[in-house]
N, CA, C and O of each residue as an XYZ file, in Angstrom:
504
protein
N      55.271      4.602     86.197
C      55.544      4.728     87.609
C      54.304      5.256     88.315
O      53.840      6.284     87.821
N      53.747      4.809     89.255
C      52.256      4.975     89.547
C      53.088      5.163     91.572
O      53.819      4.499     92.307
N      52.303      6.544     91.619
C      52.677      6.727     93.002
C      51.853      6.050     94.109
O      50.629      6.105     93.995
N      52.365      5.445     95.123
C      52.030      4.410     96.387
C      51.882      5.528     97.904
O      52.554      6.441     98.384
N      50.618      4.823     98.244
C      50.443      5.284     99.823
C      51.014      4.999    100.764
O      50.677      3.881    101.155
N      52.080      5.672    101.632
C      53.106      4.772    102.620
C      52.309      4.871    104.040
O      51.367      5.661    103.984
N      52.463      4.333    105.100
C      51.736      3.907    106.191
C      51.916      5.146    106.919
O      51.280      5.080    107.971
N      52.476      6.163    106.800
C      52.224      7.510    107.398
C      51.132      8.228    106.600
O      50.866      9.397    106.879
N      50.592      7.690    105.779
C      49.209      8.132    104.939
C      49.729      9.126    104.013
O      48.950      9.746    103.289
N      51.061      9.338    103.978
C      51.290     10.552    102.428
C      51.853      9.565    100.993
O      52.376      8.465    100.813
N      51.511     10.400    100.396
C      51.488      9.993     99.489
C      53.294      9.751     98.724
O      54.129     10.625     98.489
N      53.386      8.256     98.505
C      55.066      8.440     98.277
C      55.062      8.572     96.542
O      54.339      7.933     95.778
N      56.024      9.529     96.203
C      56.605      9.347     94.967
C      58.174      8.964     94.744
O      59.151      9.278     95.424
N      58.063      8.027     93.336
C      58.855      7.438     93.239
C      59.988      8.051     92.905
O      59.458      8.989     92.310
N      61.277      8.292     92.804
C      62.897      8.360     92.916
C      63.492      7.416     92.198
O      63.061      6.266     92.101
N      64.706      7.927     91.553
C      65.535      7.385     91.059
C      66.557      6.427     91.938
O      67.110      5.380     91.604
N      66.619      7.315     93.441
C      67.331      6.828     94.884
C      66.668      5.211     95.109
O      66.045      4.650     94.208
N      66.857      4.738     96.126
C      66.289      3.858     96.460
C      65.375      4.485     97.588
O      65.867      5.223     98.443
N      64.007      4.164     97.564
C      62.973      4.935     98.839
C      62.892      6.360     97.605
O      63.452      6.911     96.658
N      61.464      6.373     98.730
C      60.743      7.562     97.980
C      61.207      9.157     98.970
O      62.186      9.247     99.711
N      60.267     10.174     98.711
C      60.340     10.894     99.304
C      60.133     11.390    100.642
O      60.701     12.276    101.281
N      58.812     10.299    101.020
C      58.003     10.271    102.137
C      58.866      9.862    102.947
O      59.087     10.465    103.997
N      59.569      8.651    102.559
C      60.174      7.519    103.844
C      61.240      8.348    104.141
O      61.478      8.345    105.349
N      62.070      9.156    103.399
C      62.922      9.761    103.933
C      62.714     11.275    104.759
O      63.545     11.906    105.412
N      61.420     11.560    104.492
C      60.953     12.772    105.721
C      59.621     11.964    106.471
O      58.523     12.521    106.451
N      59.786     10.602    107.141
C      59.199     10.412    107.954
C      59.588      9.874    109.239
O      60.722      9.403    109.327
N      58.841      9.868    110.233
C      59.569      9.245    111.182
C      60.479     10.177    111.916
O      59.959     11.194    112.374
N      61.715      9.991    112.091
C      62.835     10.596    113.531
C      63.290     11.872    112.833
O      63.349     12.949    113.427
N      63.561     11.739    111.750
C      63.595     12.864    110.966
C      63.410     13.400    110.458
O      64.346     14.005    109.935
N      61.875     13.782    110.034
C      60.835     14.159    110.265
C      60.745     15.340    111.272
O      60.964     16.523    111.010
N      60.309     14.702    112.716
C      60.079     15.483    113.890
C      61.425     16.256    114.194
O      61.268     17.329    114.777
N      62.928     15.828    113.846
C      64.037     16.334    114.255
C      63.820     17.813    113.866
O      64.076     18.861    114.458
N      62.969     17.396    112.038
C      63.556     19.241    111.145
C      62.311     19.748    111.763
O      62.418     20.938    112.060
N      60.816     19.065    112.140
C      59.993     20.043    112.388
C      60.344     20.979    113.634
O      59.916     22.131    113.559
N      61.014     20.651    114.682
C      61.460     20.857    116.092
C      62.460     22.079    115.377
O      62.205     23.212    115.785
N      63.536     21.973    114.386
C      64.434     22.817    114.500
C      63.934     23.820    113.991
O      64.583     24.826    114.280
N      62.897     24.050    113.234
C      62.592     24.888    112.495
C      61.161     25.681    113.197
O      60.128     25.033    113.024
N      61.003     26.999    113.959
C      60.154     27.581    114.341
C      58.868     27.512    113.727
O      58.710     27.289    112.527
N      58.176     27.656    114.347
C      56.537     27.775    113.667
C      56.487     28.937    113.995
O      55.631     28.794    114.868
N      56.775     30.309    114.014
C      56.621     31.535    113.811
C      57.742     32.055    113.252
O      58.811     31.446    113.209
N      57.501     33.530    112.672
C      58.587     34.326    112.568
C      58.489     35.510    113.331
O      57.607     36.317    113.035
N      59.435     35.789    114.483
C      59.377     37.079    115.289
C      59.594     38.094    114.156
O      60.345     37.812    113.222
N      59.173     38.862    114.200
C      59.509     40.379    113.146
C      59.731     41.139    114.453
O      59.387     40.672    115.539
N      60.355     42.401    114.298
C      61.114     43.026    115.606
C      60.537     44.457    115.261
O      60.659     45.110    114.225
N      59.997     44.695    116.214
C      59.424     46.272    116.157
C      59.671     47.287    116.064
O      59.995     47.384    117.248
N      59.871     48.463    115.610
C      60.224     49.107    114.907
C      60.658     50.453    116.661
O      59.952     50.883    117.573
N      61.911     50.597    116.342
C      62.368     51.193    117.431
C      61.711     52.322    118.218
O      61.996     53.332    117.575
N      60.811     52.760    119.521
C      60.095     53.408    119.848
C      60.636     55.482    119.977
O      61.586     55.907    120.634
N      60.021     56.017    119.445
C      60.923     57.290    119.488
C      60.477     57.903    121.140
O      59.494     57.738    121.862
N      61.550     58.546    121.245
C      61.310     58.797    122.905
C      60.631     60.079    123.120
O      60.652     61.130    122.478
N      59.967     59.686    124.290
C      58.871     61.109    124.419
C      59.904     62.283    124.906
O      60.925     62.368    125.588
N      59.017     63.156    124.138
C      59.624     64.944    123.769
C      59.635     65.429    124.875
O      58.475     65.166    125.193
N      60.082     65.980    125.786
C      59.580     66.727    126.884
C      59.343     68.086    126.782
O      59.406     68.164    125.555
N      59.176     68.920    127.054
C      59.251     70.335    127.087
C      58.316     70.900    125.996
O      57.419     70.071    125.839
N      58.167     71.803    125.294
C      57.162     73.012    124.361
C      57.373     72.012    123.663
O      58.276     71.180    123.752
N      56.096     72.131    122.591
C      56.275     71.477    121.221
C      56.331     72.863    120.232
O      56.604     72.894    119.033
N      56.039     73.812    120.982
C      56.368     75.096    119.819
C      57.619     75.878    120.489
O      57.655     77.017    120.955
N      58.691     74.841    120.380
C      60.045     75.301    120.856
C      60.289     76.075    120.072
O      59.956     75.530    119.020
N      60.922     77.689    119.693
C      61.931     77.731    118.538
C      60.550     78.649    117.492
O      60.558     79.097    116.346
N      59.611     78.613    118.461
C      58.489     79.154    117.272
C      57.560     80.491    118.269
O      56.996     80.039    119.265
N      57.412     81.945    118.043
C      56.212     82.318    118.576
C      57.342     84.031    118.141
O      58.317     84.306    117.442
N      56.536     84.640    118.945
C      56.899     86.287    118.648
C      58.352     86.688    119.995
O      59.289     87.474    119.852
N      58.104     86.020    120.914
C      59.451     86.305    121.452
C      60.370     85.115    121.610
O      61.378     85.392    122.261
N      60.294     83.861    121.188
C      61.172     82.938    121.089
C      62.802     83.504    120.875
O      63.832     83.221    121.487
N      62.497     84.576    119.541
C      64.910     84.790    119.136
C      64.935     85.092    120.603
O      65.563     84.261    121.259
N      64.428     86.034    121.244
C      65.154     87.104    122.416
C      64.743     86.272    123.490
O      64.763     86.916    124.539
N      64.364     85.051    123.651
C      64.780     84.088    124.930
C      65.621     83.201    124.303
O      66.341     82.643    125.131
N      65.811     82.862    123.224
C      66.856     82.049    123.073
C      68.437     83.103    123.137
O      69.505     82.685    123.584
N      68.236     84.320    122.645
C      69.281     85.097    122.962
C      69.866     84.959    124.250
O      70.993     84.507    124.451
N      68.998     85.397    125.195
C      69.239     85.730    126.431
C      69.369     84.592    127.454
O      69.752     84.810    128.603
N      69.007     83.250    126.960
C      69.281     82.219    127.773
C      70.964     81.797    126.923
O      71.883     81.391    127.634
N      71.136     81.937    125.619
C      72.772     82.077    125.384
C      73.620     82.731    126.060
O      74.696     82.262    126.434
N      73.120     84.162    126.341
C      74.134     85.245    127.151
C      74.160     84.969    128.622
O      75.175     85.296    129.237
N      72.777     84.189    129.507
C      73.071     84.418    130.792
C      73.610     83.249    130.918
O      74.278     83.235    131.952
N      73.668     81.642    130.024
C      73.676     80.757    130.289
C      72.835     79.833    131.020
O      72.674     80.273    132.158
N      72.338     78.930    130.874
C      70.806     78.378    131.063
C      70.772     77.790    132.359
O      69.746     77.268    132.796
N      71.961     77.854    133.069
C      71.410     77.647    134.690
C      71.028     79.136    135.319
O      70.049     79.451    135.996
N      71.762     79.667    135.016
C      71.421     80.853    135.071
C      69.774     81.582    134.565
O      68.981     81.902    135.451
N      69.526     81.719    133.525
C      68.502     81.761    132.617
C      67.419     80.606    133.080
O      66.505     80.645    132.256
N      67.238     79.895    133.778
C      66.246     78.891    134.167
C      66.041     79.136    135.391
O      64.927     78.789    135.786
N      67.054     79.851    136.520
C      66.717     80.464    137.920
C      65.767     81.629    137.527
O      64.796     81.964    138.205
N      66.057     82.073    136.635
C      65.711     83.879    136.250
C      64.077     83.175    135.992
O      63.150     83.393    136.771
N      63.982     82.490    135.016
C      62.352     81.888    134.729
C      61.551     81.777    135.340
O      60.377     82.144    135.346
N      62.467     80.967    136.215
C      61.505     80.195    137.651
C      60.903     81.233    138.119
O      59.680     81.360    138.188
N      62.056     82.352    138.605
C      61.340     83.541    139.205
C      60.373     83.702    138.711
O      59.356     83.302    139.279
N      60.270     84.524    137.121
C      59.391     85.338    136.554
C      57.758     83.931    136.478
O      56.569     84.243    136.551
N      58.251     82.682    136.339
C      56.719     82.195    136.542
C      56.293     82.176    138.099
O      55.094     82.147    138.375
N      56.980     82.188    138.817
C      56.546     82.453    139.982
C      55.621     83.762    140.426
O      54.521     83.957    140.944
N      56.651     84.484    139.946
C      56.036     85.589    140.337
C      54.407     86.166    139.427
O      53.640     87.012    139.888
N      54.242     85.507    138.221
C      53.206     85.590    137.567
C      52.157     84.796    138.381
O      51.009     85.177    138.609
N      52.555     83.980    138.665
C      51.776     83.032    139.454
C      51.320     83.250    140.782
O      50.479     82.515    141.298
N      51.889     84.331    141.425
C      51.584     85.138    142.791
C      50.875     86.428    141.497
O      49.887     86.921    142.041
N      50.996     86.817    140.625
C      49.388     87.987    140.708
C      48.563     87.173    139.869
O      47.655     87.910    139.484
N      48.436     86.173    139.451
C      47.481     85.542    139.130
C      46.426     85.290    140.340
O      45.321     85.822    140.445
N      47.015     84.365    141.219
C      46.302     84.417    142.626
C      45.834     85.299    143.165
O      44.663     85.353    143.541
N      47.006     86.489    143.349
C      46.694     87.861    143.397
C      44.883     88.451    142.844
O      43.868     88.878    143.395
N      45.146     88.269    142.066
C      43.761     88.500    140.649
C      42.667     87.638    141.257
O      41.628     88.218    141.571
N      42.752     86.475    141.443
C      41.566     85.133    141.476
C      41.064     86.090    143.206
O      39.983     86.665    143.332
N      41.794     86.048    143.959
C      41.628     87.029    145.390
C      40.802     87.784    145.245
O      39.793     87.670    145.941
N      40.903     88.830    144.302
C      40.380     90.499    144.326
C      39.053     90.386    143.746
O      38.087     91.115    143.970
N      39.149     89.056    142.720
C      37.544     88.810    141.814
C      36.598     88.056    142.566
O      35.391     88.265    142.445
N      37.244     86.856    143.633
C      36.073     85.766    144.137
C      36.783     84.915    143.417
O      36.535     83.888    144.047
N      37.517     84.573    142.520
C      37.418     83.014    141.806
C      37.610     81.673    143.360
O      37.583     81.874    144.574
N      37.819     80.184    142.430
C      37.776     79.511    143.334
C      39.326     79.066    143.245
O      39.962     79.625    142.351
N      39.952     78.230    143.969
C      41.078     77.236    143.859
C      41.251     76.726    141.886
O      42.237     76.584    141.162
N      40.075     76.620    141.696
C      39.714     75.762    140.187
C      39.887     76.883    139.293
O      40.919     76.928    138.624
N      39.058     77.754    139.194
C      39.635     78.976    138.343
C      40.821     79.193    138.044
O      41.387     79.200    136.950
N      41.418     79.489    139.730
C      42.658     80.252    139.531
C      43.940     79.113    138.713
O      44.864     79.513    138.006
N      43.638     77.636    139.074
C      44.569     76.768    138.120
C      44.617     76.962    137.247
O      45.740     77.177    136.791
N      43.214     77.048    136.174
C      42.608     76.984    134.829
C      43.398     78.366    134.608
O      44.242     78.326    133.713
N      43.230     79.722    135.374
C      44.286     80.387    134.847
C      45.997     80.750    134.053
O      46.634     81.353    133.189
N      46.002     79.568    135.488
C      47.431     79.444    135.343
C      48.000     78.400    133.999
O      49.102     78.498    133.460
N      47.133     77.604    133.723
C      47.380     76.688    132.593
C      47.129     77.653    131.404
O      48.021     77.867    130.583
N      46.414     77.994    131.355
C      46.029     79.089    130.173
C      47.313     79.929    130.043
O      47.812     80.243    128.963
N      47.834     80.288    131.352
C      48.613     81.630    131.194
C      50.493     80.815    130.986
O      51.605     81.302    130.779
N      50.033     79.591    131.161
C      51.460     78.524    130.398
C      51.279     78.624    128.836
O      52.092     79.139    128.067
N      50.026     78.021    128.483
C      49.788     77.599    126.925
C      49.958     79.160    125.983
O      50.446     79.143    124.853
N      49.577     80.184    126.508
C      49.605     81.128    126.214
C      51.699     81.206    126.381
O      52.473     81.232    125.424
N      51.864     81.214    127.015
C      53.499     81.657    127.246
C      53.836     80.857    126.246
O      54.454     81.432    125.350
N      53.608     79.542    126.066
C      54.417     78.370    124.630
C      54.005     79.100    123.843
O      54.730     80.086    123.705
N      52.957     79.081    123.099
C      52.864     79.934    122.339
C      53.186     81.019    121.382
O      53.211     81.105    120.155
N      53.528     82.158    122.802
C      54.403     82.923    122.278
C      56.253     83.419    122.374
O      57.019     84.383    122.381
N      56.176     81.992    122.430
C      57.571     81.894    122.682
C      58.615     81.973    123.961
O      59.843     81.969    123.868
N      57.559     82.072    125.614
C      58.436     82.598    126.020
C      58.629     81.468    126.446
O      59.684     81.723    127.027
N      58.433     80.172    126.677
C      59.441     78.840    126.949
C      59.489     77.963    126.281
O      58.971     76.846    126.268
N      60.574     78.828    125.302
C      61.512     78.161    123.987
C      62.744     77.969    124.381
O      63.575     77.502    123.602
């Protein structure tokens, strides 16, 4: 059995069937399976984790237990008015401070960021 070139240029081998292999994937059906069958495979991405908001040293520093205490006992609407205050009010003698030395507008921010990273830190907005 010596295999024959069919006029779609592949190469046919012979079958026990009647027709080879070629003639029966050429032509209409042929293009039918290439069409049904994708030329890619989507792979699906791997589910995005959602951004953290708040401290990343939640739960960690030297006064973290006794604000997590005390935001349990006052209850955290409560306990988050009380905060606000106390950064506020840090934040009026910070200014306070930048006033009495000369600093500029720029200083006194750079303070205030410092005097956040410093607060995560040590726990007090856990």
């Amino acid at each position: 059995m010596a295999a024959s070139i069919s006029a779609a240029g592949l190469k046919a081998l012979p079958s026990a069937v009647h027709g080879s292999w070629t003639t029966s994937l050429a032509g209409d059906d042929r293009a039918a399976l290439t069409k049904s069958v994708p030329s890619y495979v989507r792979v699906a991405r791997p589910p995005r984790s959602r951004p953290r908001m708040g401290n990343v040293n939640e739960g960690k520093g030297l006064f973290a237990p006794l604000v997590v205490l005390t935001r349990n006992i006052l209850g955290r609407k409560r306990f988050n008015q009380l905060r606000g205050k106390a950064i506020a009010l840090h934040s009026q003698v910070i200014t306070e401070f930048c006033k009495t030395i000369g600093a500029d507008n720029k200083q006194r921010q750079g303070l205030i960021r410092l005097a956040k990273k410093n607060g995560e830190k040590l726990g007090f907005l856990a």
